[in-house]
C-alpha positions in Angstrom: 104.1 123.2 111.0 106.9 121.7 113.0 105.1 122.5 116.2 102.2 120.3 114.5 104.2 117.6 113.8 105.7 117.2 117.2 102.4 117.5 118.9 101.6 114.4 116.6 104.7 112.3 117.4 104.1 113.0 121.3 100.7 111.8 120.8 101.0 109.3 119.0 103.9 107.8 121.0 101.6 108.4 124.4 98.6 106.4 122.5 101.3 103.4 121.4 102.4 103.1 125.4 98.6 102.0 126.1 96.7 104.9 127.6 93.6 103.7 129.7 90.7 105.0 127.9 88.6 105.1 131.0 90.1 108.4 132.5 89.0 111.8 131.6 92.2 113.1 130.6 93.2 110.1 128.8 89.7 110.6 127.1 90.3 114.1 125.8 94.3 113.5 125.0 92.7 110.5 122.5 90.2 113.2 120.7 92.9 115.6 120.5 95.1 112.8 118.8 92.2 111.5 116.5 91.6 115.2 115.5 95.7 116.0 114.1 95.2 113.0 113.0 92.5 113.9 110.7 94.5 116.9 109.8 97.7 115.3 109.4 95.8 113.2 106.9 93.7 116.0 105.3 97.3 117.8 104.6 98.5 114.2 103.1 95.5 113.7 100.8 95.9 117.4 99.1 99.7 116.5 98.5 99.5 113.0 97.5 102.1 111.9 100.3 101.5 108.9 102.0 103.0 109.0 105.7 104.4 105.7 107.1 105.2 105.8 110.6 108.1 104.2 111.8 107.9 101.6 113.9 108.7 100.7 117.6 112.6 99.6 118.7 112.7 96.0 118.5 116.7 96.1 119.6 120.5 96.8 118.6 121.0 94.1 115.9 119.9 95.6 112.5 120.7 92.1 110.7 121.7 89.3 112.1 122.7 86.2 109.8 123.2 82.4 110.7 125.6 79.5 108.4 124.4 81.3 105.5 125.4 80.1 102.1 125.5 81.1 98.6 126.3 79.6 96.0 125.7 79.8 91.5 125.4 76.2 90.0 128.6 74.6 91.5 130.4 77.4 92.8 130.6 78.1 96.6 130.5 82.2 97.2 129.5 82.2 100.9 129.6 78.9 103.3 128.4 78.7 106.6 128.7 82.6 107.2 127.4 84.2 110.6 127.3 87.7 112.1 125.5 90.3 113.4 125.3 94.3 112.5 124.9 96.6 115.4 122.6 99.8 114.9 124.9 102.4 114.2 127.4 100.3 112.4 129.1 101.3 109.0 129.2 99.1 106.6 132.4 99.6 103.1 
């Protein structure tokens, strides 16, 4: 099962990058992807899961905020906060 599953996330990482669908090879590496595909989701439907890939890197700030504020009626929590979180970064 693992071996399936990493056949999947190599293919599916090889169809994000763009293949040209006009070569052979890139032909026959697309049918092989549509068909675990198919299996992938035939697995999924007889245990109810629904699979949400993740998606691409987009970069290294997880959250960045700008002069936020907050505030309840007249009271002033947060003025005019920035920063930025780094992936990997603990936060507590």
């Amino acid at each position: 099962q693992s071996a399936h599953e990493k056949a999947m996330k190599d293919e599916l990482e090889w169809v994000r990058k763009g293949a040209k669908a006009r070569q052979s090879k890139s032909k026959a590496r697309l049918q092989r992807f549509e068909e675990l595909q198919s299996q992938e989701f035939q697995k999924r439907s007889e245990t109810n899961e629904i699979y949400i890939p993740a998606g691409p890197r987009l970069g290294d700030n997880v959250i960045e905020f700008k002069n936020v504020s907050k505030g309840y009626g007249d009271r002033v929590l947060i003025d005019n906060l920035s920063f930025a979180m780094p992936k990997g970064a603990i936060v507590g």
